[in-house]
C-alpha positions in Angstrom: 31.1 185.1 172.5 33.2 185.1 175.5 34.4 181.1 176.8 33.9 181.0 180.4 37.4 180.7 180.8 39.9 182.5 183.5 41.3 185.4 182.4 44.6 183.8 183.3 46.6 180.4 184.7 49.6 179.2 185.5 51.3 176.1 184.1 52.6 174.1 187.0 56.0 173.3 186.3 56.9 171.9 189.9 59.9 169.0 189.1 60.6 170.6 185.6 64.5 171.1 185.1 65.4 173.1 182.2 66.7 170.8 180.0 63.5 169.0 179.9 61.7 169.4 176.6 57.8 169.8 177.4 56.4 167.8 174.8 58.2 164.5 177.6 56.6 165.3 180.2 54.0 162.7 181.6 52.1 165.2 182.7 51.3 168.8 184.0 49.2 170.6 185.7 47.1 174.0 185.2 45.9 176.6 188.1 43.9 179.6 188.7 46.9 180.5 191.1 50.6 180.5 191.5 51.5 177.3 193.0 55.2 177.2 192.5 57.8 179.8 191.8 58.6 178.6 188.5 54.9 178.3 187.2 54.6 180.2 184.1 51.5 182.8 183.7 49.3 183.1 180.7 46.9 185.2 179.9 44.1 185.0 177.7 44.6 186.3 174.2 41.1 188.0 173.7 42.3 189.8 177.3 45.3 190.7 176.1 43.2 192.3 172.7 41.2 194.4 174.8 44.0 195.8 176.6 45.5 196.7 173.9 42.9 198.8 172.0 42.0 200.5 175.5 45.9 201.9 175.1 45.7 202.5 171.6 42.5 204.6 172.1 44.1 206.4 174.9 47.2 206.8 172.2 44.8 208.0 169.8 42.9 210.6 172.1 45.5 211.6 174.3 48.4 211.9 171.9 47.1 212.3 168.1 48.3 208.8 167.2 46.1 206.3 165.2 44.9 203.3 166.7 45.4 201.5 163.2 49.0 202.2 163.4 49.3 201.1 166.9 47.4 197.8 166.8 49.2 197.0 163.4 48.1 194.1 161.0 45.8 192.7 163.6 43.8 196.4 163.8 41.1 195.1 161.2 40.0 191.7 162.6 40.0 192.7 165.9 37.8 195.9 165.2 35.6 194.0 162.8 35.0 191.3 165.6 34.2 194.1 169.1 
């Protein structure tokens, strides 16, 4: 079942120097957008998955290779779970 959940965010790290070590900070800050330059994007994992077995399909199809191979160690759990 699918969280309703963006597909990605950005951690706000407006402030943030480099040194800092993120388990300090006070606080901080998710959006749906960039807000600052040095906001850092995820993406969601399960999004990531399907991506990733689209191209290893395409691999398979289009070039002979084997999805298993492609998708390595995780190949079985994510196939047993679509």
């Amino acid at each position: 079942m699918k969280i309703p959940a963006p597909t990605r965010i950005f951690l706000n790290l407006n402030g943030v120097e480099p040194g800092d070590k993120f388990e300090d900070l006070a606080e901080v800050t998710w959006s749906e957008e960039r807000v600052w330059e040095q906001d850092v994007e995820y993406i969601r994992f399960d999004e990531v998955e399907n991506i990733l077995i689209r191209v290893a399909e395409k691999w398979g199809k289009e070039y002979g290779g084997s999805r298993k191979c492609i998708l390595g160690r995780r190949a079985k759990t994510i196939l047993e779970n679509r």
